[in-house]
TORFILO-323872 format. One line per 8 residues: number of its first residue (from 1); their letters; for each residue x, y, z of N, C-alpha, C. Coordinates in pm, 1 decimal, m for minus. Example, Ala and Ser with C-alpha at 12.3 -4.5 7.8 and 13.67 -1.06 7.14 Angstrom:
BEGIN
1 = as = 1319.0:m569.0:780.0:1230.0:m450.0:780.0:1320.0:m330.0:780.0 ~ 1285.0:m225.0:708.0:1367.0:m106.0:714.0:1290.0:3.0:787.0
END
This chain:
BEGIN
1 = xxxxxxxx = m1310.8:m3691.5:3871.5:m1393.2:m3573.2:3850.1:m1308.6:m3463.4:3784.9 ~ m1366.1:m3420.2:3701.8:m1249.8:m3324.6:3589.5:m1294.5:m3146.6:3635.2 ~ m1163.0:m3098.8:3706.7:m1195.9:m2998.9:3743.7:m1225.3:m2859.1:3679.9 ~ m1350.0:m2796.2:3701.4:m1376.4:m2673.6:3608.2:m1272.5:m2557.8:3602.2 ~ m1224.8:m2564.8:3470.0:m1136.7:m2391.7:3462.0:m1177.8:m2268.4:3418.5 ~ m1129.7:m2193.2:3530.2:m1205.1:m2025.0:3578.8:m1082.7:m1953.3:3472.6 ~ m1166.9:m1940.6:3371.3:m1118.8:m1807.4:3263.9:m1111.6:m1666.4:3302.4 ~ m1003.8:m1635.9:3397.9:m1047.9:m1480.6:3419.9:m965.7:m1404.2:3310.6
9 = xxxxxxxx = m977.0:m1322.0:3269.7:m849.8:m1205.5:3183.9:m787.8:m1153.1:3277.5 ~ m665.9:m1074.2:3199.9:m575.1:m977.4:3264.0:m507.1:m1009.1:3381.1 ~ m484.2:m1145.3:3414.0:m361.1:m1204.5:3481.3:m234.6:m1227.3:3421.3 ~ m225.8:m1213.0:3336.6:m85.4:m1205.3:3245.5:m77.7:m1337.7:3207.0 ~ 36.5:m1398.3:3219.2:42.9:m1563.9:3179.6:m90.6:m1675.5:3264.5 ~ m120.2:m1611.5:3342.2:m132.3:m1674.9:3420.3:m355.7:m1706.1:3384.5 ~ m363.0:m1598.3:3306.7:m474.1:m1619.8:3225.4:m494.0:m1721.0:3126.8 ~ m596.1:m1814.4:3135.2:m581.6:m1917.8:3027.2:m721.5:m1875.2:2909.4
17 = xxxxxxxx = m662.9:m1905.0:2811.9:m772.4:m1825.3:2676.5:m874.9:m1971.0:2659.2 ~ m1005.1:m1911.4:2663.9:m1085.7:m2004.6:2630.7:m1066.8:m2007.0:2503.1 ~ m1150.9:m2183.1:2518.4:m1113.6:m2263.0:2374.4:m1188.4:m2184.0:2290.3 ~ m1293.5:m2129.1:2291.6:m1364.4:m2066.4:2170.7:m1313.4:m1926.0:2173.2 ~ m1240.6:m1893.5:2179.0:m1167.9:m1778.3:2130.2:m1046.4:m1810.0:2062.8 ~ m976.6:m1928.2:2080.9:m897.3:m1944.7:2004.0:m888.4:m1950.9:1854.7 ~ m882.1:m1813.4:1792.0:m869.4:m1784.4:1670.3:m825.7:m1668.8:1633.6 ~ m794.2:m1681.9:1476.9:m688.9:m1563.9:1423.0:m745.4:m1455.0:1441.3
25 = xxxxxxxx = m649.0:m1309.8:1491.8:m690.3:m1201.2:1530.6:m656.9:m1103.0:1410.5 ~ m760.4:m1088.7:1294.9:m752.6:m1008.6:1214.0:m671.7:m869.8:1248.4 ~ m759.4:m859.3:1336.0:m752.0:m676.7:1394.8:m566.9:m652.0:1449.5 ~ m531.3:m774.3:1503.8:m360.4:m760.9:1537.9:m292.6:m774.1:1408.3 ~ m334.8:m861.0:1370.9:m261.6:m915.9:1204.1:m245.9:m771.0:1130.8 ~ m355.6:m721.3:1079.5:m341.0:m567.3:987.8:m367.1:m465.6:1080.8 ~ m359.3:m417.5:1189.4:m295.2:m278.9:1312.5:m195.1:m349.7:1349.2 ~ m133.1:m421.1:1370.3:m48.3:m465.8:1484.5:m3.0:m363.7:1576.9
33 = xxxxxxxx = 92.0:m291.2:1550.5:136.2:m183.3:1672.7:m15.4:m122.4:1745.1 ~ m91.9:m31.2:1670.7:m201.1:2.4:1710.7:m250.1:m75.5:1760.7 ~ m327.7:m190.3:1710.2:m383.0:m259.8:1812.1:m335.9:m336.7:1958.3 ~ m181.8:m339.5:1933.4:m171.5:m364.9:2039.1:m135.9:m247.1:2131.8 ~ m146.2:m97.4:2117.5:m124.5:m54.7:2242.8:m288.8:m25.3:2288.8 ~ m433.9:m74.9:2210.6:m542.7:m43.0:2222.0:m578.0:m193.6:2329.3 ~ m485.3:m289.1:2306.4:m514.1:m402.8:2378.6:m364.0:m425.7:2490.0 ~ m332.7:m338.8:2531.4:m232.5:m360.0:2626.1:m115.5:m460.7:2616.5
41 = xxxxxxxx = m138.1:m513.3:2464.7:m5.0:m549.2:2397.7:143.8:m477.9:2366.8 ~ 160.8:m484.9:2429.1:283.5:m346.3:2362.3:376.5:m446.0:2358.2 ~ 410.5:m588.2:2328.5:513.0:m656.1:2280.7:481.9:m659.0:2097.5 ~ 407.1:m577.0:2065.9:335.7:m524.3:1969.7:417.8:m400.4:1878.3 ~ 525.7:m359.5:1952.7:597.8:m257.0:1935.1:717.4:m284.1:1875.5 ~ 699.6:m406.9:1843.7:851.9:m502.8:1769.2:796.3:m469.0:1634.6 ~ 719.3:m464.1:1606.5:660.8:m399.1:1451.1:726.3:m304.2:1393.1 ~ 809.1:m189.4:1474.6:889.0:m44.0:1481.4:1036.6:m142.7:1422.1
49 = xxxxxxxx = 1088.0:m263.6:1448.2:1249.6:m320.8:1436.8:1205.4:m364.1:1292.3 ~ 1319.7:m315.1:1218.1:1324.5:m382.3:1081.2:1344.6:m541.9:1044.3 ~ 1303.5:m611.3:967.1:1332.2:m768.3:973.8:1201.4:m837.1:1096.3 ~ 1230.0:m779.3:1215.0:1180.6:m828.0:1295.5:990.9:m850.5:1268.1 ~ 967.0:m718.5:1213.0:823.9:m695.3:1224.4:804.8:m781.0:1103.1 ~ 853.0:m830.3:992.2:788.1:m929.9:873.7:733.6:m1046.6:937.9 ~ 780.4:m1135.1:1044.2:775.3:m1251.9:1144.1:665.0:m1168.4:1258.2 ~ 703.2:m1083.8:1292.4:605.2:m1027.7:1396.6:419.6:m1001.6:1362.9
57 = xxxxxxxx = 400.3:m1007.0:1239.0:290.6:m982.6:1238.6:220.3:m1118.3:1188.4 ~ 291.0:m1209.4:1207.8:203.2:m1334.7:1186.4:196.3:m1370.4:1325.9 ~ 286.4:m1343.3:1397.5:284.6:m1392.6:1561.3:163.9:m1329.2:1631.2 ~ 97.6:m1196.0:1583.7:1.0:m1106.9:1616.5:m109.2:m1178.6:1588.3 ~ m75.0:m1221.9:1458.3:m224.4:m1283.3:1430.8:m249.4:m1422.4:1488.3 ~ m117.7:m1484.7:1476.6:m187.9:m1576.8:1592.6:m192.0:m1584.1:1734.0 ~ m123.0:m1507.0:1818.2:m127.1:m1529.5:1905.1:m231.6:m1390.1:2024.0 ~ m284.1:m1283.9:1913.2:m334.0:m1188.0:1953.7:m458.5:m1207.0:2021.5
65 = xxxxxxxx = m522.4:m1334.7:2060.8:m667.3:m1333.6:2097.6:m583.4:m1367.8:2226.7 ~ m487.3:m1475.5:2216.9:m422.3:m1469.8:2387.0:m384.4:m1355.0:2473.1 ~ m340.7:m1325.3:2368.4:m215.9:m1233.9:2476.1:m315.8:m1053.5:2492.4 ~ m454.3:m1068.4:2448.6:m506.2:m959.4:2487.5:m586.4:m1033.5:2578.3 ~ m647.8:m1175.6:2571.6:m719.5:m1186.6:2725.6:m657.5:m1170.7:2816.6 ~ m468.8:m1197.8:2807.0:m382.0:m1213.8:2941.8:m364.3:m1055.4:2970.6 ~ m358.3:m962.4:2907.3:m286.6:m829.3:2966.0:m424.4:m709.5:2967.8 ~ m550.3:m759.3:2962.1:m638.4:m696.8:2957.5:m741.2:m782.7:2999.2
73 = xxxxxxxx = m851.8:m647.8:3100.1:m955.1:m732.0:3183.9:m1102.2:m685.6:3086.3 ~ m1181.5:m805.5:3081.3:m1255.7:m806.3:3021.0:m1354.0:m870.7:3088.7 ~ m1522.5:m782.3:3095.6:m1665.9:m810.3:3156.5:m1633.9:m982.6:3118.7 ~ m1664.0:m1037.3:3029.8:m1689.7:m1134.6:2986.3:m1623.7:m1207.4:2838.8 ~ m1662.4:m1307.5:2789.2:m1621.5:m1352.8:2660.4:m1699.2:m1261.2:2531.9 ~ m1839.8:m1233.0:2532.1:m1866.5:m1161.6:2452.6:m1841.6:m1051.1:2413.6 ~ m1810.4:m935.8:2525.7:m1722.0:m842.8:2567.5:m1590.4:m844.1:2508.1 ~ m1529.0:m922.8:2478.0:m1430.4:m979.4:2431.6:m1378.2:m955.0:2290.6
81 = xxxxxxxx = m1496.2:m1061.1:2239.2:m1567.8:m1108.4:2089.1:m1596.3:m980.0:2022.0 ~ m1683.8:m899.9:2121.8:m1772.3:m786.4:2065.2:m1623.2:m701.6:2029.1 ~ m1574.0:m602.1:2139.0:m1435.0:m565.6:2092.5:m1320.8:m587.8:1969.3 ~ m1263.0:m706.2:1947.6:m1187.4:m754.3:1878.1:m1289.1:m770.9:1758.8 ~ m1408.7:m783.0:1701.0:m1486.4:m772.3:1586.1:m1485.5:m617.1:1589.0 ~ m1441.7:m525.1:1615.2:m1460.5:m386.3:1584.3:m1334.7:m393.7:1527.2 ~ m1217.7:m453.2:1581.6:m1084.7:m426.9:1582.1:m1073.4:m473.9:1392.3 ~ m1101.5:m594.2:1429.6:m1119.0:m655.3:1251.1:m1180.0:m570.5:1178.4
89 = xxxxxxxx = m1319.2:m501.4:1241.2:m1394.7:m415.6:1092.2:m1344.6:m267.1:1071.6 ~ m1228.0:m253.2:1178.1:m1149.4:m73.8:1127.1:m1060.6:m183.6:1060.9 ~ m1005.8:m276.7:1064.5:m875.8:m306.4:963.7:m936.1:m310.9:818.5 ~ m1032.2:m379.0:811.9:m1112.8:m420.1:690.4:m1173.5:m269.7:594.0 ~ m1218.6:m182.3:660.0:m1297.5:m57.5:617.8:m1122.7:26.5:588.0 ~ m1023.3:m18.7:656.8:m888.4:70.8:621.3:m837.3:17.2:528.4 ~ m855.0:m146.2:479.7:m787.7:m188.8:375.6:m867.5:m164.1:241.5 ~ m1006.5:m157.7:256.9:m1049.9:m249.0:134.6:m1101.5:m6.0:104.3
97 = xxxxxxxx = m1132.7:92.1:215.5:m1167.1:213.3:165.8:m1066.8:285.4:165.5 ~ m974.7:274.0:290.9:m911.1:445.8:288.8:m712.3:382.4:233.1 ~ m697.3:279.4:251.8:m547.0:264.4:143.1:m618.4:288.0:m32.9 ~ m683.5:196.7:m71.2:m715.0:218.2:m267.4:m774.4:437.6:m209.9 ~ m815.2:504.6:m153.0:m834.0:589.3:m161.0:m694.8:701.6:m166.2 ~ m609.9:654.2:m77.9:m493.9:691.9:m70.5:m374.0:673.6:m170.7 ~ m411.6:610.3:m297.9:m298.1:533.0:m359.0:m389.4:633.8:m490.5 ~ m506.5:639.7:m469.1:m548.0:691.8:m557.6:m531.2:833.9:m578.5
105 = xxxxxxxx = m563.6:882.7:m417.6:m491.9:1050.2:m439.1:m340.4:1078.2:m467.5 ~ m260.9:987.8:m450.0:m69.8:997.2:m467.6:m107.2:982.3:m631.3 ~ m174.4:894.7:m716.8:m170.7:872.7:m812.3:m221.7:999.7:m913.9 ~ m316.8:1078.2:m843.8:m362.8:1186.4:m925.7:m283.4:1297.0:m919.0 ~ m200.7:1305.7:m780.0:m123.4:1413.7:m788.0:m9.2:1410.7:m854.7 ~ 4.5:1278.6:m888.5:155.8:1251.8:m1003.8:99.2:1287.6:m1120.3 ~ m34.5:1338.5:m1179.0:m85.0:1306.9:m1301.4:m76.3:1485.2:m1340.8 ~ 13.3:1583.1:m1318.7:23.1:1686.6:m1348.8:113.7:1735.3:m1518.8
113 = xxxxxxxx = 156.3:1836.6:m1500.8:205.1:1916.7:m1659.9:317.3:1825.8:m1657.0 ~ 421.5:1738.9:m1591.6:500.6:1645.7:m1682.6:448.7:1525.8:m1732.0 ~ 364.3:1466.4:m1683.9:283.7:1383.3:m1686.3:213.9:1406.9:m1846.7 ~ 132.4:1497.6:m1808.3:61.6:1538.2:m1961.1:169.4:1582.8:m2050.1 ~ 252.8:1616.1:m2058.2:348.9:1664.2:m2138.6:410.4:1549.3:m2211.5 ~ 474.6:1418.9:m2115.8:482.9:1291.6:m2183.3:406.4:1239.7:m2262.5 ~ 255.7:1259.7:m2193.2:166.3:1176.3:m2290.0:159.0:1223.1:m2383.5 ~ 157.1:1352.7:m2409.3:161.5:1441.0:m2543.3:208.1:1377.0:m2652.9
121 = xxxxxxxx = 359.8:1311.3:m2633.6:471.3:1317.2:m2692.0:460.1:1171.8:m2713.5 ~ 420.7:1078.7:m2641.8:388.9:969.5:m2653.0:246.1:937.3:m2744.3 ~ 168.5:1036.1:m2763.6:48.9:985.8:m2852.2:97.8:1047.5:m2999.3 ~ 165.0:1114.3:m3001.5:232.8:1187.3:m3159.0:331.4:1113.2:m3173.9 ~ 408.9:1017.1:m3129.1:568.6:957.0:m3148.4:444.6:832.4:m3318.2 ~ 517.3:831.4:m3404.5:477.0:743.8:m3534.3:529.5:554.4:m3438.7 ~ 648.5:528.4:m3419.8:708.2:413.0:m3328.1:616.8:360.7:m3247.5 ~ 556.2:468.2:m3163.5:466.0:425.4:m3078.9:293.7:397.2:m3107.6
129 = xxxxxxxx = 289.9:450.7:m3215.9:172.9:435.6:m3276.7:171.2:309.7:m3355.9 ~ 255.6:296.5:m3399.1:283.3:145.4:m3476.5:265.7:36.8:m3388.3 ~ 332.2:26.1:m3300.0:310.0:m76.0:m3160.9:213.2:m92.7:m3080.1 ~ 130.3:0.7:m3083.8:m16.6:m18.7:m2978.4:m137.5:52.6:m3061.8 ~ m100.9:107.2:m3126.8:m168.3:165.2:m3279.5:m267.0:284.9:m3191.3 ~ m334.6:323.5:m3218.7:m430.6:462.0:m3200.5:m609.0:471.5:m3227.4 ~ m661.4:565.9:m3101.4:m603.0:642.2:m3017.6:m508.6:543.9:m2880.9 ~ m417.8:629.7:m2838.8:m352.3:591.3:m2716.9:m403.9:679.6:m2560.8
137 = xxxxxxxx = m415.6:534.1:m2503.3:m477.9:616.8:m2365.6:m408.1:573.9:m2240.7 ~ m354.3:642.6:m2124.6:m283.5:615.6:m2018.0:m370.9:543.8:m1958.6 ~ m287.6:425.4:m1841.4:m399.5:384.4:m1736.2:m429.8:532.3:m1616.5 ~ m474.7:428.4:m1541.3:m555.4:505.2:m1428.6:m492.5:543.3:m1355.9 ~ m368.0:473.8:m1272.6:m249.3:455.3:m1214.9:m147.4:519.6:m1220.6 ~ m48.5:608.0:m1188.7:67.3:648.0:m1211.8:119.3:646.0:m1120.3 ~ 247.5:596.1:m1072.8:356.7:535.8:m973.0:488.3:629.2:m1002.1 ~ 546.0:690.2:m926.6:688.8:753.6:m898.6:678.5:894.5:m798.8
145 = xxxxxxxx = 754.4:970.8:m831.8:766.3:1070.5:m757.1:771.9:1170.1:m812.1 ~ 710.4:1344.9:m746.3:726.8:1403.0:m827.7:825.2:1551.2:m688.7 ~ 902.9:1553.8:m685.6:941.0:1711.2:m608.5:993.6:1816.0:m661.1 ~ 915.3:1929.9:m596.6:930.6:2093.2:m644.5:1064.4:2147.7:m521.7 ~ 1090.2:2238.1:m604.8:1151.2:2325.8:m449.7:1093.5:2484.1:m546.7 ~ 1033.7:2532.7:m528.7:1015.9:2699.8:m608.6:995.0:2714.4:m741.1 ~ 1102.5:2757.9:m844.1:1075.4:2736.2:m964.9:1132.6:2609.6:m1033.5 ~ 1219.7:2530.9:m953.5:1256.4:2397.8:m978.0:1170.2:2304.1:m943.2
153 = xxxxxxxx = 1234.7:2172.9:m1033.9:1168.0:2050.7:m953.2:1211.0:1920.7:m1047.1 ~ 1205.1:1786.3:m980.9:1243.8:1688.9:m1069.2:1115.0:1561.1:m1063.8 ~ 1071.7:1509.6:m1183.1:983.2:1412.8:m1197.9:999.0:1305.0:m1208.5 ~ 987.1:1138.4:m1168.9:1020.1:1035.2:m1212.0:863.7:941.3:m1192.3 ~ 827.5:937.6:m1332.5:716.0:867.4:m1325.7:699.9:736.8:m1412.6 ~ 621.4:654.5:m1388.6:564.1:534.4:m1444.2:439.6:529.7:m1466.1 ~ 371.8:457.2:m1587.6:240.2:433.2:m1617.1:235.7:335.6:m1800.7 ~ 104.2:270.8:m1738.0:93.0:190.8:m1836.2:m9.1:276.1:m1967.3
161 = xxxxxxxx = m1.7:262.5:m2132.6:m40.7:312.1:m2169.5:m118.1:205.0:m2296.6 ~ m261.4:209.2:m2374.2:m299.7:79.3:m2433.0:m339.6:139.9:m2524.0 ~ m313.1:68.3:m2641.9:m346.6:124.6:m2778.9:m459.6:m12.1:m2860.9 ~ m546.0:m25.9:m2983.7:m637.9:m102.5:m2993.0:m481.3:m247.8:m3036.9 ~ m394.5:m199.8:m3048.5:m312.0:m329.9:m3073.7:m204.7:m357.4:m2939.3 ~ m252.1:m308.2:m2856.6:m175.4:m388.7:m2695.8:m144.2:m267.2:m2628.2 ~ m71.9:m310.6:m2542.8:m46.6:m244.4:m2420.8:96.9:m195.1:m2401.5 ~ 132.9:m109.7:m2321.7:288.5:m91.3:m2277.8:341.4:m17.4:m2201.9
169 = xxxxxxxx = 439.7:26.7:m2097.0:471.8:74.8:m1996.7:580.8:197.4:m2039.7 ~ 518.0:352.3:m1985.0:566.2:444.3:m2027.5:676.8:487.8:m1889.1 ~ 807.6:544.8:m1937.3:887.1:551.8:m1859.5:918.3:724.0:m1851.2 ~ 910.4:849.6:m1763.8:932.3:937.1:m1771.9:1024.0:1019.0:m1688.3 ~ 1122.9:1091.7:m1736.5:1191.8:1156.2:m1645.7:1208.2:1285.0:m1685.3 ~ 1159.8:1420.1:m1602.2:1148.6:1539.3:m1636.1:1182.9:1622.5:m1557.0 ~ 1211.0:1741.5:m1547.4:1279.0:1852.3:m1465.0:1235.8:1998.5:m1483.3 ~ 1208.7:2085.0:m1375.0:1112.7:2164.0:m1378.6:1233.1:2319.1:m1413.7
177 = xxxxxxxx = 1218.2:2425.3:m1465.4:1311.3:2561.2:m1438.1:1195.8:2675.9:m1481.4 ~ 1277.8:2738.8:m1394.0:1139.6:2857.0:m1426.8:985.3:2862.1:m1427.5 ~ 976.0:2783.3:m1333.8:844.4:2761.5:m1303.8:763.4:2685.7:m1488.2 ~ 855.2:2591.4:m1557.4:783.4:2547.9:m1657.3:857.1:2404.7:m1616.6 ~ 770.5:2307.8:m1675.9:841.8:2142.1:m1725.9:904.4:2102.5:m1827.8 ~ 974.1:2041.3:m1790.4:1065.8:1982.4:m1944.6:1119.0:1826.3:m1909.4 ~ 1066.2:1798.2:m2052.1:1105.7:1636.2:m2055.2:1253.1:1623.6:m2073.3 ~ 1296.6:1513.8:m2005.7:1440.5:1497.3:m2028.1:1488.5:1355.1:m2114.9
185 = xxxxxxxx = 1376.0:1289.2:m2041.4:1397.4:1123.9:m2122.3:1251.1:1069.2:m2090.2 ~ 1169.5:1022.1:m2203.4:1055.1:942.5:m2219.1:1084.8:829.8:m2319.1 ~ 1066.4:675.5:m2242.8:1062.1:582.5:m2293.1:986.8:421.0:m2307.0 ~ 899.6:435.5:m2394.1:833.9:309.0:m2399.9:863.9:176.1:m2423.5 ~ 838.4:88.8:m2359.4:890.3:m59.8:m2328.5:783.0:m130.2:m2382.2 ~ 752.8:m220.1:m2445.4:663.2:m277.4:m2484.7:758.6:m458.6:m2404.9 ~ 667.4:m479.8:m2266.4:771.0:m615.8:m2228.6:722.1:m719.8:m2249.8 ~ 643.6:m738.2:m2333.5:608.5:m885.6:m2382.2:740.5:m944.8:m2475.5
193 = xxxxxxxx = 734.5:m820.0:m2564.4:933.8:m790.7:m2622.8:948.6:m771.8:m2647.9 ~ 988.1:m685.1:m2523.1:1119.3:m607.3:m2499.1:1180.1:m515.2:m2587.2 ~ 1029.4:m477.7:m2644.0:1101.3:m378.2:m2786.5:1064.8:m255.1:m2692.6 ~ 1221.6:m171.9:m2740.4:1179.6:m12.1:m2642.7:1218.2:97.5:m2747.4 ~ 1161.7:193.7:m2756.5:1086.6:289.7:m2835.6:1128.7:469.9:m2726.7 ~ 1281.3:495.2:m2758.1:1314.6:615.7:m2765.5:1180.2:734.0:m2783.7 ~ 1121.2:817.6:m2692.6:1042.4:906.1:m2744.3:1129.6:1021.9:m2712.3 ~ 1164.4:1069.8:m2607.3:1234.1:1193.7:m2572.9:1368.3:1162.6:m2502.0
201 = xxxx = 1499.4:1185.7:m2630.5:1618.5:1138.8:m2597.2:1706.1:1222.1:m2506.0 ~ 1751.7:1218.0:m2393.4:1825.8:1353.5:m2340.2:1905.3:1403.3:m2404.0 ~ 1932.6:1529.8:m2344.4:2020.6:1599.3:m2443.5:2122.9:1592.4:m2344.1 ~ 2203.8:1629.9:m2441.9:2358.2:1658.7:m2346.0:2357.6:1810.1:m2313.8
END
């Protein structure tokens, strides 16, 4: 006679995970730390050690439907189910709305007077017009950094730029005095090859 096993939660090891829950825990996989101090995981907190957390968040995802029935008490299995499907749809609504929303505001705030000042210089350069030909238009995207301190400040930006004869990656480095911008070095790479196109040479 095969004896029935009593699934309770929140016995620690000593909780055994029903078979139909055994599956990947989205919601640990992309929160990990968060979700686990929302599920009484806090071996969840290895996410904080460098190296460690690259390995740690696959261990979340698989092993996160266990180790929240063991350290947390739960009405039932649906109770359960119901919970951890919320956990998945804040990871999902954080990946797929508010990161591209966030990458998008860093991206617009890089898109200021050095920014336009390159492109300036980059749609009048003759070199560069020859290579992607005209009009020339930046992407959407711009990647680097930009910091002020008062009337100073230093720029280091990236962006791709496409002309009706191809494409190519604009390189900018600029520096702020007196509350104005100034280019120091702008340079286009065209890396299919590798032809690069001097626009604004530093000065000494």
């Amino acid at each position: 006679m095969t004896q029935e096993v009593n699934y309770v939660s929140g016995l620690g090891k000593k909780s055994i995970l029903p078979p139909e829950l055994k599956d990947w825990n989205w919601g640990a996989f992309c929160l990990n730390w968060v979700w686990g101090i929302g599920n009484s995981t806090y071996i969840a907190l290895l996410m904080f050690i460098p190296f460690v957390n690259l390995i740690m968040i696959f261990i979340l995802g698989a092993k996160g439907n266990e180790w929240a029935w063991q350290n947390r008490t739960w009405r039932d299995f649906e109770h359960f189910k119901t919970v951890q499907k919320k956990w998945r749809n804040a990871a999902l609504i954080i990946f797929v709305v508010v990161f591209p929303l966030f990458f998008v505001g860093i991206s617009g705030a890089l898109k200021g007077e050095a920014f336009d000042l390159s492109l300036a210089k980059i749609q009048e350069n003759s070199n560069v017009i020859e290579l992607i030909g005209t009009p020339i238009d930046a992407g959407f995207f711009v990647t680097g950094s930009v910091s002020t301190s008062g009337p100073t400040g230093e720029a280091s930006l990236q962006y791709s730029i496409s002309g009706p004869k191809g494409n190519a990656e604009a390189y900018v480095f600029a520096y702020k005095k007196f509350e104005r911008w100034h280019l120091y070095e702008v340079v286009v790479i065209d890396e299919a090859t590798e032809q690069k196109i001097q626009v604004v040479t530093p000065s000494n």
